[in-house]
C-alpha positions as CSV (number, residue, x, y, z in Angstrom):
1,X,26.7,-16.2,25.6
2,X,25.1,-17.0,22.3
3,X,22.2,-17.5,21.1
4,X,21.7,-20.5,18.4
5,X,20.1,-19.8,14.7
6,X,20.3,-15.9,15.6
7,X,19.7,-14.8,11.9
8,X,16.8,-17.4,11.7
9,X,15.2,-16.0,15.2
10,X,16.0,-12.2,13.7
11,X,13.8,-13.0,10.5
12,X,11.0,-14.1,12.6
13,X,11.5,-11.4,15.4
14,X,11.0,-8.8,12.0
15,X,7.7,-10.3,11.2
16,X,5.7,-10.4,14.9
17,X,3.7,-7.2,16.7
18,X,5.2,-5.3,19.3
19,X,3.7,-7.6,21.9
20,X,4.8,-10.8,20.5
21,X,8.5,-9.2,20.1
22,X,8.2,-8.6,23.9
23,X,7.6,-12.0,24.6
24,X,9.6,-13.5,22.3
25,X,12.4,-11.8,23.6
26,X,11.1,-12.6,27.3
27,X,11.2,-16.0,26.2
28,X,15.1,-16.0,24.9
29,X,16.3,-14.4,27.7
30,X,14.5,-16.9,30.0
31,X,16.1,-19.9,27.9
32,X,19.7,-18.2,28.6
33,X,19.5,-17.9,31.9
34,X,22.0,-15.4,33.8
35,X,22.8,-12.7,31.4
36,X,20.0,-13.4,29.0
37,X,18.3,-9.9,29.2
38,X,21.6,-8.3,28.1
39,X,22.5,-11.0,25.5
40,X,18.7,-10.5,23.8
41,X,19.1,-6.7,24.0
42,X,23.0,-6.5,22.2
43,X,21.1,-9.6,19.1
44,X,18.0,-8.2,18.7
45,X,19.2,-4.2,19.1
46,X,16.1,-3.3,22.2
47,X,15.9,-2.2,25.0
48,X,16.0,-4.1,28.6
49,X,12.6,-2.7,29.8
50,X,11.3,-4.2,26.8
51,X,12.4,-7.8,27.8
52,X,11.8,-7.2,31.6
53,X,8.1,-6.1,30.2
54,X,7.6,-9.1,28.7
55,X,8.9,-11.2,31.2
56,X,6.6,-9.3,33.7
57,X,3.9,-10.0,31.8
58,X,4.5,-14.0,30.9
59,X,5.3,-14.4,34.8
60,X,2.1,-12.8,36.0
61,X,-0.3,-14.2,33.7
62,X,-0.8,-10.6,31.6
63,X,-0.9,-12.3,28.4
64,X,-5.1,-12.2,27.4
65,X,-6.2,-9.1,25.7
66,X,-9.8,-8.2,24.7
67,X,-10.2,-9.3,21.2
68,X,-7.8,-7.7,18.3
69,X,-6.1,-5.7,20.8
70,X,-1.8,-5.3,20.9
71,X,-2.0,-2.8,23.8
72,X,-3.4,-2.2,26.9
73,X,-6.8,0.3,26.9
74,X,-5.2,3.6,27.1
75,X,-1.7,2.4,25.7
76,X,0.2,4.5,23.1
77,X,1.0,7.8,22.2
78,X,-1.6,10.0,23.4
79,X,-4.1,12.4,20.8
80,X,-2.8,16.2,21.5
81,X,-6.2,18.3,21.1
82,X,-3.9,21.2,20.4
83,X,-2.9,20.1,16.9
84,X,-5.5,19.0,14.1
């Protein structure tokens, strides 16, 4: 399976948020059909959950964030009071 202008898509893949690279790479896999997940993960060196996520998220209608936002409230690495 390949997918077409791969360097081209890589360039652009560099450039977007975490979010958009989730469903950008939703969106590849989608186009490829069977095999897709895989075939995005090996070109664009991520992991499946990744694309599953943002498949998830494109299927159930996930995709509106408040204003500014990339994650969900609460999303991230969490602050460890025991270090300052």
């Amino acid at each position: 399976m390949e997918i077409e202008n791969l360097e081209l898509k890589k360039t652009f893949y560099r450039g977007l948020n975490e979010r958009q690279r989730r469903h950008f790479a939703a969106l590849e896999a989608k186009i490829l059909g069977r095999g897709g997940i895989k075939a995005v993960c090996e070109a664009f060196e991520i992991d499946p959950v990744t694309v599953r996520g943002g498949i998830q998220e494109l299927t159930s209608g996930q995709t509106e964030l408040p204003g500014g936002r990339i994650r969900r409230a609460g999303g991230g690495r969490k602050k460890n009071s025991a270090i300052t």
